[in-house]
Every structure is written in C-alpha cells, then in structure tokens.
Predicted model as a PDB file, atoms N, CA, C, CB and O in Angstrom, pLDDT in the B-factor column:
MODEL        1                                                                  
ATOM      1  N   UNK A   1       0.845  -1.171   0.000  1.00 49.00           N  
ATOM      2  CA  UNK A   1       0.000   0.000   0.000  1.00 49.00           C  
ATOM      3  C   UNK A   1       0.890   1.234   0.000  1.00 49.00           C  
ATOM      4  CB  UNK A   1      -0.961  -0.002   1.215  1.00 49.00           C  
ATOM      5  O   UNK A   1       2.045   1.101   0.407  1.00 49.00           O  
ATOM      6  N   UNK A   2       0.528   2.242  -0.354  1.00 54.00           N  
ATOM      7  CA  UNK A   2       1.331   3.528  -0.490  1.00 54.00           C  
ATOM      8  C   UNK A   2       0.462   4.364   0.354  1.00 54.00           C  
ATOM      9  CB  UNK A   2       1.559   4.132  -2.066  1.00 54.00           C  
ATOM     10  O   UNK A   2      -0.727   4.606   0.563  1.00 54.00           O  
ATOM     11  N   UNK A   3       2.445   4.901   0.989  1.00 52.00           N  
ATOM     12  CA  UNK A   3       2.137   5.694   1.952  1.00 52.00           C  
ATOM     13  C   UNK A   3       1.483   6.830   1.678  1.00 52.00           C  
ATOM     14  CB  UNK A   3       3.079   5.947   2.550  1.00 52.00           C  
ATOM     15  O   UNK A   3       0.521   7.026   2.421  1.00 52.00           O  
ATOM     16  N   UNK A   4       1.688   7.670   0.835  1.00 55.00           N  
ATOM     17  CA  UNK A   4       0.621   8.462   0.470  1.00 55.00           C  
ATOM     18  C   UNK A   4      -0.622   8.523   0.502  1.00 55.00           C  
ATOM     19  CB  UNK A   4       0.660   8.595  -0.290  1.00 55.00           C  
ATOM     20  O   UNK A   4      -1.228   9.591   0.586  1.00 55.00           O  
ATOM     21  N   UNK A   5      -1.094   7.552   0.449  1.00 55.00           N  
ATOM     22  CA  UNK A   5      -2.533   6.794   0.310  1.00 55.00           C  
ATOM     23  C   UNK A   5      -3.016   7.133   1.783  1.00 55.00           C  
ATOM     24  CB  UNK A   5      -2.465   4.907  -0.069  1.00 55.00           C  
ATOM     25  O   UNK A   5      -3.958   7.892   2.010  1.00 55.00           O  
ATOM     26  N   UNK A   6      -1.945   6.208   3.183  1.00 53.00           N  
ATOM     27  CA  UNK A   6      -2.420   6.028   4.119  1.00 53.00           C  
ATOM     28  C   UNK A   6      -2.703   7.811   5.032  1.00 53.00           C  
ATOM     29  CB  UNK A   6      -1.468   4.864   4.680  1.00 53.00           C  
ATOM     30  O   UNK A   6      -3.586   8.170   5.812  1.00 53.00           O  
ATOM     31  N   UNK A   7      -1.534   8.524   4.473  1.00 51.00           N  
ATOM     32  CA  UNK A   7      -1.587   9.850   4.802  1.00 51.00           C  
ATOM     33  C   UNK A   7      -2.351  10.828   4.777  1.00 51.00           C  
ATOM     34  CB  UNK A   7      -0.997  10.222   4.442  1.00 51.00           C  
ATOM     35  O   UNK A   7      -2.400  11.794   5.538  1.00 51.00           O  
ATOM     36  N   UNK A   8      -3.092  10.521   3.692  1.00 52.00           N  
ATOM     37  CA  UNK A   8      -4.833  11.705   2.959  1.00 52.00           C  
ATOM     38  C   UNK A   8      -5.483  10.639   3.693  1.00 52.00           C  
ATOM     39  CB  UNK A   8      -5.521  11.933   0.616  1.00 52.00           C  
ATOM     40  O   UNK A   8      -6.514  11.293   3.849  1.00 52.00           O  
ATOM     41  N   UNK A   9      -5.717   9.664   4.211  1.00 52.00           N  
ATOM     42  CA  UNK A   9      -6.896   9.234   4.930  1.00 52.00           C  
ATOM     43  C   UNK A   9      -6.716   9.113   6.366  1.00 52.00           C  
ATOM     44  CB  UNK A   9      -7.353   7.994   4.435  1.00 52.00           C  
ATOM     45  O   UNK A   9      -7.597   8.637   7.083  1.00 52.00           O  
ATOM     46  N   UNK A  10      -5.327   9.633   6.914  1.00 55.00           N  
ATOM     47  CA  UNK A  10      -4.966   9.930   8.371  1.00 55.00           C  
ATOM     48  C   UNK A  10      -5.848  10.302   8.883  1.00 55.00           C  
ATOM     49  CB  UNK A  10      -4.056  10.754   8.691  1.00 55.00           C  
ATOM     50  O   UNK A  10      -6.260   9.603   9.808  1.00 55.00           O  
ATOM     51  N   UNK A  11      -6.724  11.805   8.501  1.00 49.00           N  
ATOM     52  CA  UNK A  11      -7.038  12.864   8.697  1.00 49.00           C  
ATOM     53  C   UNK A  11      -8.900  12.382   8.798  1.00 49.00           C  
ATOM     54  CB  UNK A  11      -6.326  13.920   7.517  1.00 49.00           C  
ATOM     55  O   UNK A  11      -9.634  12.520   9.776  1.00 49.00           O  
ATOM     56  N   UNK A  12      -9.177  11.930   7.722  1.00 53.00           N  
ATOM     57  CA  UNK A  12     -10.338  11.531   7.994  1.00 53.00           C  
ATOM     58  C   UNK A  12     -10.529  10.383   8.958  1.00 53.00           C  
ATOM     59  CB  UNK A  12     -10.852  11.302   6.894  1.00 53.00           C  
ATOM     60  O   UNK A  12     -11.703  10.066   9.150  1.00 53.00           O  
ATOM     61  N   UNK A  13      -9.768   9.826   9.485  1.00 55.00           N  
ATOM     62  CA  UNK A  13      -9.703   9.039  10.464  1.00 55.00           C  
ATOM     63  C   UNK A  13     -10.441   9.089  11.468  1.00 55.00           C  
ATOM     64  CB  UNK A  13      -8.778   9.025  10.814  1.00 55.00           C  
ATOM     65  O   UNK A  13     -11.369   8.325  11.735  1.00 55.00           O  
ATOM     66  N   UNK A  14      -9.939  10.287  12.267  1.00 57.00           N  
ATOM     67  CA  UNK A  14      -9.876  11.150  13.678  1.00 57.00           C  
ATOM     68  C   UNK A  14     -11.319  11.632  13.874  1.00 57.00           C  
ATOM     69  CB  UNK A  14      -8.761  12.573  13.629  1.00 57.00           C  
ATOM     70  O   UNK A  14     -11.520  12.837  14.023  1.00 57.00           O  
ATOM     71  N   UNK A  15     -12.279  10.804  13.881  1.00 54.00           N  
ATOM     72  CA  UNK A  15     -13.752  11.285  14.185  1.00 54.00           C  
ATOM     73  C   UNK A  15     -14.013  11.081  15.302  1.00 54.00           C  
ATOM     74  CB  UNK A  15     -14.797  10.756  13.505  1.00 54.00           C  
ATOM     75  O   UNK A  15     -14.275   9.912  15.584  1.00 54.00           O  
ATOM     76  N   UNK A  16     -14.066  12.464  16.773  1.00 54.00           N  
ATOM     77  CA  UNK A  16     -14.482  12.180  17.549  1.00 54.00           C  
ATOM     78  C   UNK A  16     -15.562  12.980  17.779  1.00 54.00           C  
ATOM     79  CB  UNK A  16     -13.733  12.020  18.238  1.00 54.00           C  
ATOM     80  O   UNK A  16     -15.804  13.953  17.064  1.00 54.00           O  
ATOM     81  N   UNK A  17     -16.363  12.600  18.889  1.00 52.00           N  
ATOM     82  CA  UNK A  17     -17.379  13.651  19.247  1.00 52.00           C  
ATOM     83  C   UNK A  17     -17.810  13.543  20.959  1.00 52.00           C  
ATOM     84  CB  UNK A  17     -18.794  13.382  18.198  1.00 52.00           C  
ATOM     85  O   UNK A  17     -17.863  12.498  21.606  1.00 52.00           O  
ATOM     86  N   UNK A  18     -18.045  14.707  21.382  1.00 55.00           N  
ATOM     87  CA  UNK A  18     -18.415  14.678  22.673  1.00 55.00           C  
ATOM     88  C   UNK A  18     -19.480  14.260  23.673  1.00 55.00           C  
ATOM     89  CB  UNK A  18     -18.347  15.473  22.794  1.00 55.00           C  
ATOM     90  O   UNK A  18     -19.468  14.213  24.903  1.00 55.00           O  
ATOM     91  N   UNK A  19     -20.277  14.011  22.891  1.00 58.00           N  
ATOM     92  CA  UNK A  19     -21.157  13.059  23.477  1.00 58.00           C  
ATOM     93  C   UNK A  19     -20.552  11.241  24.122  1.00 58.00           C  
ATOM     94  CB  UNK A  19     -22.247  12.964  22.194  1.00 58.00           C  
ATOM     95  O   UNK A  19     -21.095  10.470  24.914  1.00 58.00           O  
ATOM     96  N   UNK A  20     -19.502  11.148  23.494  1.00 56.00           N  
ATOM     97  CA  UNK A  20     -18.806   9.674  23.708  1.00 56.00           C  
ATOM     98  C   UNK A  20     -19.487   8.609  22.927  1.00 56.00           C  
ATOM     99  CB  UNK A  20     -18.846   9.182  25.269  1.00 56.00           C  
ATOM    100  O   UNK A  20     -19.311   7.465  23.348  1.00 56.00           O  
ATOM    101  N   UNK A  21     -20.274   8.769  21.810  1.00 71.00           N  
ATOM    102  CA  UNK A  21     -20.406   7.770  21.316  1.00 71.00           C  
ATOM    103  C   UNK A  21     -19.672   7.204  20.174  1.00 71.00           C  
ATOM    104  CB  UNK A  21     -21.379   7.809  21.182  1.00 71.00           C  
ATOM    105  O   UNK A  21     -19.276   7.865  19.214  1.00 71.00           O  
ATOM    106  N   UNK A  22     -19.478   5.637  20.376  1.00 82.00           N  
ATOM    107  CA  UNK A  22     -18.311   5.185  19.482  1.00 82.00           C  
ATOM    108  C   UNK A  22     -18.925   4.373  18.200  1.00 82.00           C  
ATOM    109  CB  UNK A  22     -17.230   4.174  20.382  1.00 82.00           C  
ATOM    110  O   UNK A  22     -18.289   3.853  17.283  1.00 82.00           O  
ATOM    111  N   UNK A  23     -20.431   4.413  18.408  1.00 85.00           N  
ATOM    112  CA  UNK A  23     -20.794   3.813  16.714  1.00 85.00           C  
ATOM    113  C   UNK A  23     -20.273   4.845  15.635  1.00 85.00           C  
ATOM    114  CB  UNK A  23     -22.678   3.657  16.372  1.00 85.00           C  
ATOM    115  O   UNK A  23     -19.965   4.409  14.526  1.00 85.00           O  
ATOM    116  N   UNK A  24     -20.181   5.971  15.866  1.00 87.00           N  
ATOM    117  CA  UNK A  24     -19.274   7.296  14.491  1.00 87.00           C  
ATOM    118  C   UNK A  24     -18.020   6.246  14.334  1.00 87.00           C  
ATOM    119  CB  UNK A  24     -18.474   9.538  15.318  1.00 87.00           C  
ATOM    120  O   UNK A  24     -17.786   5.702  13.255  1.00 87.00           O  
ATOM    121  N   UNK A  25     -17.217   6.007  15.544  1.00 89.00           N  
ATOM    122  CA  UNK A  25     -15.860   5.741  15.587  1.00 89.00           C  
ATOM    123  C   UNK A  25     -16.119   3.989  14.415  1.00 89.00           C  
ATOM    124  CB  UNK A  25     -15.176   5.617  17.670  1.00 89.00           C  
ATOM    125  O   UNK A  25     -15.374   3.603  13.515  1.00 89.00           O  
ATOM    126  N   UNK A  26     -17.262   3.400  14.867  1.00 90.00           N  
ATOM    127  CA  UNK A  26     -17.268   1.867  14.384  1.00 90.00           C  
ATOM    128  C   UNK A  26     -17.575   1.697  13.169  1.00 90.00           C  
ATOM    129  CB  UNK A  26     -18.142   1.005  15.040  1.00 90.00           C  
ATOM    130  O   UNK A  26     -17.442   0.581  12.666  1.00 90.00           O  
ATOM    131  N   UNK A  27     -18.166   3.028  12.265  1.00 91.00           N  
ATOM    132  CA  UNK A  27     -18.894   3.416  11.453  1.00 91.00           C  
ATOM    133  C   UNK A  27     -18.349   3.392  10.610  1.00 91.00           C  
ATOM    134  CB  UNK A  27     -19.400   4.266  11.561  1.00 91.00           C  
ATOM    135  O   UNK A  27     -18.556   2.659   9.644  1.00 91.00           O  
ATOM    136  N   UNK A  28     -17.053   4.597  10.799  1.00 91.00           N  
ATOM    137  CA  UNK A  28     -15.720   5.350  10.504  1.00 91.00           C  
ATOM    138  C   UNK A  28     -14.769   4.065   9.466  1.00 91.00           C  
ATOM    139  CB  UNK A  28     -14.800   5.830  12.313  1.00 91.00           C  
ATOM    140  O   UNK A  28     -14.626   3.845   8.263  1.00 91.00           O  
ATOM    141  N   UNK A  29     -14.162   3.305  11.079  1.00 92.00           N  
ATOM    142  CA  UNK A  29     -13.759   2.312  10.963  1.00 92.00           C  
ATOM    143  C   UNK A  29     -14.150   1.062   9.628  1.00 92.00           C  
ATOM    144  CB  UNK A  29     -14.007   2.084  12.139  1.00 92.00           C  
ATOM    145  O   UNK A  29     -13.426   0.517   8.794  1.00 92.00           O  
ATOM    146  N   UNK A  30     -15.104   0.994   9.819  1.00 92.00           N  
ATOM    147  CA  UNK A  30     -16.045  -0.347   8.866  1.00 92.00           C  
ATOM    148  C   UNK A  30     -15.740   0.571   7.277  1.00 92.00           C  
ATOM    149  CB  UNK A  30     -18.495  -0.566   9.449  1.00 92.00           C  
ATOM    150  O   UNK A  30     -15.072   0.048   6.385  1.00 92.00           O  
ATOM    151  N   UNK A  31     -16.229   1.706   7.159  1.00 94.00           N  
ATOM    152  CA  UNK A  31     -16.099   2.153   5.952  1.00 94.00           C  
ATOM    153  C   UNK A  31     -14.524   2.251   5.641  1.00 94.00           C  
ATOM    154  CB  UNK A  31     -16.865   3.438   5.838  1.00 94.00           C  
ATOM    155  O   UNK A  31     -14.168   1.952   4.501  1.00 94.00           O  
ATOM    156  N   UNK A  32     -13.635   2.619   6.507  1.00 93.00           N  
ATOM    157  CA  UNK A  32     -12.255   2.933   5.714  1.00 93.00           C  
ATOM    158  C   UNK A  32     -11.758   1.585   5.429  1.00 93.00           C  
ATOM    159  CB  UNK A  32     -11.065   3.841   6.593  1.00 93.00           C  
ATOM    160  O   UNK A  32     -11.238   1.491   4.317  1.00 93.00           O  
ATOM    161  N   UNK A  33     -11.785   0.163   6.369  1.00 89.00           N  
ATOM    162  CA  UNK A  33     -12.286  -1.415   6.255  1.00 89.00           C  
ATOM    163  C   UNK A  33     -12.605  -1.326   4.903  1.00 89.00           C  
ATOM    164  CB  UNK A  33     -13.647  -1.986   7.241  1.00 89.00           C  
ATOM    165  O   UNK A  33     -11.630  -1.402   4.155  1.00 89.00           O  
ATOM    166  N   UNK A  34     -13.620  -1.196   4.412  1.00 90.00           N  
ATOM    167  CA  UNK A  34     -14.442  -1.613   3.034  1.00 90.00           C  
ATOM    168  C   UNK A  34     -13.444  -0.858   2.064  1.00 90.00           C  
ATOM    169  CB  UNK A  34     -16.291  -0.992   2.895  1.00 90.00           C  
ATOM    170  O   UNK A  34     -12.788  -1.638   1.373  1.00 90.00           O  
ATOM    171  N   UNK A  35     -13.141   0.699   1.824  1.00 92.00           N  
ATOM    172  CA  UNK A  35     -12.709   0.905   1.128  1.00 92.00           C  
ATOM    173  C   UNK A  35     -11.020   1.028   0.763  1.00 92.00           C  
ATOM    174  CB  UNK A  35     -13.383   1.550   1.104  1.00 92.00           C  
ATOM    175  O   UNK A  35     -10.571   1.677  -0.183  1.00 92.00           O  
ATOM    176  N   UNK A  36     -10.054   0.091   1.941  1.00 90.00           N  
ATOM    177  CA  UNK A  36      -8.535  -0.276   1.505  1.00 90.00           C  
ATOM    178  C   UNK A  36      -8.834  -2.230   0.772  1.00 90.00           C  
ATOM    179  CB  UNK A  36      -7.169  -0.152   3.447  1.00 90.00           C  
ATOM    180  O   UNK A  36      -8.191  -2.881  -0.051  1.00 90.00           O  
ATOM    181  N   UNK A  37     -10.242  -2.599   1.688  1.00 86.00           N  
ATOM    182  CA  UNK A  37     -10.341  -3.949   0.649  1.00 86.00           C  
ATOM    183  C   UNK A  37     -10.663  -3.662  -0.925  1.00 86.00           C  
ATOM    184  CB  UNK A  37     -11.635  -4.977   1.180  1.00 86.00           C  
ATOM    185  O   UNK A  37      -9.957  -4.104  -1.832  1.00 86.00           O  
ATOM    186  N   UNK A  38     -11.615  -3.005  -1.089  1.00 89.00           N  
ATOM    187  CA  UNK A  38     -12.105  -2.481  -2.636  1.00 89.00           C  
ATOM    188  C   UNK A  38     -11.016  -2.254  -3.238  1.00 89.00           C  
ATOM    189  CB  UNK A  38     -12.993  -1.152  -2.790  1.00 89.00           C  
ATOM    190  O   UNK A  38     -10.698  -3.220  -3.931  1.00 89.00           O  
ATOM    191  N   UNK A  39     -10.028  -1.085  -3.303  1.00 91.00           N  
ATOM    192  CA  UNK A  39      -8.343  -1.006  -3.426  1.00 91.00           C  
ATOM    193  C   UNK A  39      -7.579  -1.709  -3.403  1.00 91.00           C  
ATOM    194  CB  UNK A  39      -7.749  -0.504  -2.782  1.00 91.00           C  
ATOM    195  O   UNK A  39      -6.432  -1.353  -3.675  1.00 91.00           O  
ATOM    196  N   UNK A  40      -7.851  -2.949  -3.089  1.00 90.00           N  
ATOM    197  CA  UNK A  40      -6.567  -3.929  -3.296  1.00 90.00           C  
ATOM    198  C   UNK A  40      -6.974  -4.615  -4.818  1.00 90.00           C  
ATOM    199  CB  UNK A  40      -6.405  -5.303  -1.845  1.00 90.00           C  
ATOM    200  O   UNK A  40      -8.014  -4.791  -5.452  1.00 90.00           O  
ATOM    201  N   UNK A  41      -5.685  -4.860  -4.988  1.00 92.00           N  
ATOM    202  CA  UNK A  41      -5.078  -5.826  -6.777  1.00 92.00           C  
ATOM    203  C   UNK A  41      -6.039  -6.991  -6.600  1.00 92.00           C  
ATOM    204  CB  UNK A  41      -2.899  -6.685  -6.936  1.00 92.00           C  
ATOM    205  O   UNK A  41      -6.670  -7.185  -5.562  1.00 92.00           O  
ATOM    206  N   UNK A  42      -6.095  -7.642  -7.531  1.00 93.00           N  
ATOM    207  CA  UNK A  42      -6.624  -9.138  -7.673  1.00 93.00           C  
ATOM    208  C   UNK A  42      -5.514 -10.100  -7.251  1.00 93.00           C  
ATOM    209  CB  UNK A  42      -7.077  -9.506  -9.246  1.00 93.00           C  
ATOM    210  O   UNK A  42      -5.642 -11.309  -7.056  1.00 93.00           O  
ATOM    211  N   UNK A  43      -4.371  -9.345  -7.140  1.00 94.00           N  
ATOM    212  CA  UNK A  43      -3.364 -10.568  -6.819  1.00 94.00           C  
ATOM    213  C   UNK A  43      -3.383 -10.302  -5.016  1.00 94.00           C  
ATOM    214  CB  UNK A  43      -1.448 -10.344  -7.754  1.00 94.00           C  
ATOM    215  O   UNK A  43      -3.427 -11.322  -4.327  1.00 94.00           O  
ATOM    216  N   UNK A  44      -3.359  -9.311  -4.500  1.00 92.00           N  
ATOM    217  CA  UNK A  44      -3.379  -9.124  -3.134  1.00 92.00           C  
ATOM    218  C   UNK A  44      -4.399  -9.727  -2.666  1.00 92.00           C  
ATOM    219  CB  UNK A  44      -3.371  -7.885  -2.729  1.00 92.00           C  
ATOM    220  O   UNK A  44      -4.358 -10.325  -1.591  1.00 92.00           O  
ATOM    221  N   UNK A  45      -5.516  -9.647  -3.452  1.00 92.00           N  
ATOM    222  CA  UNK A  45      -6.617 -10.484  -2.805  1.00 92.00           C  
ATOM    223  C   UNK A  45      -6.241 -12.092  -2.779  1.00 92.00           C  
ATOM    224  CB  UNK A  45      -8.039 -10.248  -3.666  1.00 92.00           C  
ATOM    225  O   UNK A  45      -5.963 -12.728  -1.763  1.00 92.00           O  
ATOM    226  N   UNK A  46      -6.289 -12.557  -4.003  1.00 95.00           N  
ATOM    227  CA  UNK A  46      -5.785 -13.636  -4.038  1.00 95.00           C  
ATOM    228  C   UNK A  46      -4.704 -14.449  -3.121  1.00 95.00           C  
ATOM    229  CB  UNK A  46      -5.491 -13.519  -4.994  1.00 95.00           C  
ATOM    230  O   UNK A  46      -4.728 -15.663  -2.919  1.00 95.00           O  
ATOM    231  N   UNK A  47      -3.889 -13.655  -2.684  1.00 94.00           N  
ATOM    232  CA  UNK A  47      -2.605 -13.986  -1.670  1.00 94.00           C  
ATOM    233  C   UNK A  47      -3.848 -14.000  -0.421  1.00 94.00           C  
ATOM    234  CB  UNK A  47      -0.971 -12.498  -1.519  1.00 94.00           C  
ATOM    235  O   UNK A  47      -3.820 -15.002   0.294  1.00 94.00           O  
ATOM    236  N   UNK A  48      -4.596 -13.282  -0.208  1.00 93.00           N  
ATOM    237  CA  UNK A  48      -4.916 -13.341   0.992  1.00 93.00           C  
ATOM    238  C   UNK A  48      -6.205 -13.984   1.076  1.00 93.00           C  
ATOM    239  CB  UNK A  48      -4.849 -12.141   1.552  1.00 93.00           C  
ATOM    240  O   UNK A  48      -7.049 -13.670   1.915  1.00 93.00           O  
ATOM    241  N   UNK A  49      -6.355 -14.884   0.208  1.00 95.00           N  
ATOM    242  CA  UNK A  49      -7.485 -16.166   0.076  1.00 95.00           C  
ATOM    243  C   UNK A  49      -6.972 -17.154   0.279  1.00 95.00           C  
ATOM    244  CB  UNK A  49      -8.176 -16.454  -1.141  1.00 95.00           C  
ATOM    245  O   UNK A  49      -7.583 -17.996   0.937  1.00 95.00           O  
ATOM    246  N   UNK A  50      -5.562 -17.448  -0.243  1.00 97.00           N  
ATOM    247  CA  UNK A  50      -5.112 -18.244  -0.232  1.00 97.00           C  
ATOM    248  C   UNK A  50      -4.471 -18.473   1.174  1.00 97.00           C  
ATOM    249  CB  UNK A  50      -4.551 -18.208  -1.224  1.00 97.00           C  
ATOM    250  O   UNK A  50      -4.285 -19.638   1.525  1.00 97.00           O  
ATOM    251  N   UNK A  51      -4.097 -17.382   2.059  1.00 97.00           N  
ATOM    252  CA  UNK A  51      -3.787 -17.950   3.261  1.00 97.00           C  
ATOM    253  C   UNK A  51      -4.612 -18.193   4.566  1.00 97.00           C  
ATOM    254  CB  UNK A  51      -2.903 -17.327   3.555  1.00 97.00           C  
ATOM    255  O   UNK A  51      -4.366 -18.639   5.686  1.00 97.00           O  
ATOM    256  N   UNK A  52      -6.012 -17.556   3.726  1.00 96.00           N  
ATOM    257  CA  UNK A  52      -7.470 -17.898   4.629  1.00 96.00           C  
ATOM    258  C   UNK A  52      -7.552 -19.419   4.334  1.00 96.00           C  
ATOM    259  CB  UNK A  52      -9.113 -16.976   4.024  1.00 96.00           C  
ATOM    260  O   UNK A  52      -7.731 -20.366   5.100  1.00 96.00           O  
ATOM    261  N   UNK A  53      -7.429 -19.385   3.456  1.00 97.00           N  
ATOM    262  CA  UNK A  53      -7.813 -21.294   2.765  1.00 97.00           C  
ATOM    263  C   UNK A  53      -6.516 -22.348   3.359  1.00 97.00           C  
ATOM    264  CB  UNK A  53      -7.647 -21.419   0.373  1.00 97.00           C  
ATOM    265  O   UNK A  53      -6.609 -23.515   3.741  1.00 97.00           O  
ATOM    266  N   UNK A  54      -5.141 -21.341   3.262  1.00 97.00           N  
ATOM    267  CA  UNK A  54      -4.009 -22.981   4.286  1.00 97.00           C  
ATOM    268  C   UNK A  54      -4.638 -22.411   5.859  1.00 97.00           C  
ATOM    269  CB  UNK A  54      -1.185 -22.807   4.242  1.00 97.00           C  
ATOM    270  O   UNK A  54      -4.308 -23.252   6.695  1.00 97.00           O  
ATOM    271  N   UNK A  55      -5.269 -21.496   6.382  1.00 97.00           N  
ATOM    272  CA  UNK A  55      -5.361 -21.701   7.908  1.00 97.00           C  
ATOM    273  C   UNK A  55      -6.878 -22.485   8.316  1.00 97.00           C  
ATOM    274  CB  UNK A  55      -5.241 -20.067   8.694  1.00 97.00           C  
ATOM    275  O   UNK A  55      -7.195 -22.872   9.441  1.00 97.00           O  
ATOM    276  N   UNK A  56      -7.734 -22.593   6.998  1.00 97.00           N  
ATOM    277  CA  UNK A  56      -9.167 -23.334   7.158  1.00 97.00           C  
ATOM    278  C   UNK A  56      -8.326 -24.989   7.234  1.00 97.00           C  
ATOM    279  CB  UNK A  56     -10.557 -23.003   5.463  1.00 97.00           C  
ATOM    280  O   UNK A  56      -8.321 -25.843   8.121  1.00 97.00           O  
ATOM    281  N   UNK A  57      -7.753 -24.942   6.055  1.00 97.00           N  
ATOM    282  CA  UNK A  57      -7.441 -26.329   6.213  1.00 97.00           C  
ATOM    283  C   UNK A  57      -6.438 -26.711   7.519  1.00 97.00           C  
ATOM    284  CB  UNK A  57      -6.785 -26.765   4.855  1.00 97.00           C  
ATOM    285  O   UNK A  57      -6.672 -27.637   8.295  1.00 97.00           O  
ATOM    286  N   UNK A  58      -5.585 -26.051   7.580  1.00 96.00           N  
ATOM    287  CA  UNK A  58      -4.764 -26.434   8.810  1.00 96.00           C  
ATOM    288  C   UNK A  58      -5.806 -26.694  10.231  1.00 96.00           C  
ATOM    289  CB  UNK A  58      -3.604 -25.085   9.097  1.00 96.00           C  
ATOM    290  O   UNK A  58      -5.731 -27.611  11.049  1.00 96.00           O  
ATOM    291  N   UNK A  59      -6.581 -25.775  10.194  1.00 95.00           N  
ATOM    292  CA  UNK A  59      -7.604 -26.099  11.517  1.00 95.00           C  
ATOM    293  C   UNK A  59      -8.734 -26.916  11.360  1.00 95.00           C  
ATOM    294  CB  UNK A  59      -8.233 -24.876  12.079  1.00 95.00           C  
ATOM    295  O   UNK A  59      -9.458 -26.806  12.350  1.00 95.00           O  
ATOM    296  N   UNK A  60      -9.266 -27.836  10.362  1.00 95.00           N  
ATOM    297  CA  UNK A  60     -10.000 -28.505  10.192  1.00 95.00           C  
ATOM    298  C   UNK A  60      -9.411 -29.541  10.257  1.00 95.00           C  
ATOM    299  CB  UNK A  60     -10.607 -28.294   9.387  1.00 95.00           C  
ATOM    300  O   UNK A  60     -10.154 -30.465  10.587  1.00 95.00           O  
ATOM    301  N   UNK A  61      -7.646 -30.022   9.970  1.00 95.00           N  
ATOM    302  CA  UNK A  61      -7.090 -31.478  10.285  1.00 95.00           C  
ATOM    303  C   UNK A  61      -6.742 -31.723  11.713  1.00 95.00           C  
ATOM    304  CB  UNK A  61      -5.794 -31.774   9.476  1.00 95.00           C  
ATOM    305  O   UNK A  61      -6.493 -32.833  12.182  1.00 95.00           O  
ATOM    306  N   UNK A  62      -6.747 -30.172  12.610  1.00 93.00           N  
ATOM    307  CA  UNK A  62      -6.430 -30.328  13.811  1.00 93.00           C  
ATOM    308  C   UNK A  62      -7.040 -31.136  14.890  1.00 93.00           C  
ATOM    309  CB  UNK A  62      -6.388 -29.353  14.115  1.00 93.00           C  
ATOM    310  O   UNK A  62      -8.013 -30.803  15.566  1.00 93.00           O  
ATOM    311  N   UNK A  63      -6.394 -32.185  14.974  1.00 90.00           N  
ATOM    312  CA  UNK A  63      -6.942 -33.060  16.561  1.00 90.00           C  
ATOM    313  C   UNK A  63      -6.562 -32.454  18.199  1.00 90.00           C  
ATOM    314  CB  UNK A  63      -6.066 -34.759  16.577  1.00 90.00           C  
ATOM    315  O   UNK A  63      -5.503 -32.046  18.676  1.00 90.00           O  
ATOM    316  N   UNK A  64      -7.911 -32.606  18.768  1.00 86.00           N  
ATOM    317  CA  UNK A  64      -7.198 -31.769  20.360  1.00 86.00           C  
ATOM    318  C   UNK A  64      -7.174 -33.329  21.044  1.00 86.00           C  
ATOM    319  CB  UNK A  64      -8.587 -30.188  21.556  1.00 86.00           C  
ATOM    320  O   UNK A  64      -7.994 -34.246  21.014  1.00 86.00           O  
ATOM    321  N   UNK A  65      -5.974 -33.198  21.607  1.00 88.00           N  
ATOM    322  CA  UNK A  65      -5.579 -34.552  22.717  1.00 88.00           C  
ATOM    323  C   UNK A  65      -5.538 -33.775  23.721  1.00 88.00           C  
ATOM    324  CB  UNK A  65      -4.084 -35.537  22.594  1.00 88.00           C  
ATOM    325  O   UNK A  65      -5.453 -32.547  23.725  1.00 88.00           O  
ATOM    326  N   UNK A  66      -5.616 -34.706  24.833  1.00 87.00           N  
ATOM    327  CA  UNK A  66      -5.627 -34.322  26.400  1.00 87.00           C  
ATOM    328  C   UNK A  66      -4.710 -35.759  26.912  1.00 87.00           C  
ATOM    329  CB  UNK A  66      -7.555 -34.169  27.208  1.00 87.00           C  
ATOM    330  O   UNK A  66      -5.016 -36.922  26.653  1.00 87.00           O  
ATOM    331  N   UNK A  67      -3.445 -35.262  27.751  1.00 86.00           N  
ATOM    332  CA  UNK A  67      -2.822 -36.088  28.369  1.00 86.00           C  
ATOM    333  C   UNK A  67      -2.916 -35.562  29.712  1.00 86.00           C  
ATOM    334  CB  UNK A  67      -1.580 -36.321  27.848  1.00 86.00           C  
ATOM    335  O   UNK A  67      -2.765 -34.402  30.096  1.00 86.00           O  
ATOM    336  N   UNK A  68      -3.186 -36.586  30.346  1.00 87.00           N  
ATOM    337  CA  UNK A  68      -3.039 -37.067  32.080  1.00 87.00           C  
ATOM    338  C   UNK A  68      -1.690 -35.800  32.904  1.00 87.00           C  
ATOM    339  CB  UNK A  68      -2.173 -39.319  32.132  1.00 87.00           C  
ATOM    340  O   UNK A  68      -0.468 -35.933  32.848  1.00 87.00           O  
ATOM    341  N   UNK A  69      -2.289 -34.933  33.434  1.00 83.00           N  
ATOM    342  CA  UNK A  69      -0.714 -34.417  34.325  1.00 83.00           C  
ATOM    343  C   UNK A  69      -0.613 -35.480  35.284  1.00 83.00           C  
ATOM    344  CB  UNK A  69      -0.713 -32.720  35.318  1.00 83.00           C  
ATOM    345  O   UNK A  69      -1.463 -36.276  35.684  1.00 83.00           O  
ATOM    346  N   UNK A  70       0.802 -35.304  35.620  1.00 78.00           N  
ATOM    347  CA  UNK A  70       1.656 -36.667  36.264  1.00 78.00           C  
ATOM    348  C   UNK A  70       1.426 -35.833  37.799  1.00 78.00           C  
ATOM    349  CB  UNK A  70       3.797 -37.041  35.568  1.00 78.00           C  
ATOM    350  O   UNK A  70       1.858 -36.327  38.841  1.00 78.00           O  
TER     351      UNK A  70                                                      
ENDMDL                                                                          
END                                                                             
C-alpha cells in the first residue's frame, strides 16, 4: 500500500465527538475497512485467500488430545 494513500486518509480518520459515542468511531472504521479492501489488486486479494484457505485447512485437520498431568 502507499504511503501516500495512508496519509490523505490519516485525517479523515480522527472522528471524535463529545457526546462519547463510538458507533461514528465503528462506522468510521467499517467504511475505511471496506474501502482499503475495494483497493486492493486481484493478486493481493488472491494472496490473501489463499492464506485464509491454508489456515481453514490447517484447523480442520487439527486433533485436540488431552494427556493425564503426572
């Protein structure tokens, strides 16, 4: 990602308000979320399917054992 990028959206970041409520802040959040995924390559995505898909499989062969403390 380019830093430039992350720098013009520093700024819109910083939404607070005095009342203390943090759905603005969750709001905020979820949308800048949606729009660095929308922005990514087909290959960035792809890299990062592919390591959702070795950690599905890695945790679906996983067996839990329980041994006896001595």
């Amino acid at each position: 990602m380019d830093s430039n990028k992350n720098n013009e959206r520093e700024i819109s970041q910083q939404v607070l308000h005095e009342d203390d409520s943090n759905d603005d802040l969750w709001k905020a959040a979820e949308k800048r979320n949606i729009m660095e995924s929308l922005s990514l390559s087909y290959t960035e995505r792809f890299k990062i399917m592919m390591r959702l898909m070795r950690i599905e499989h890695m945790l679906s062969r996983a067996k839990i054992t329980h041994k006896k403390m001595p």
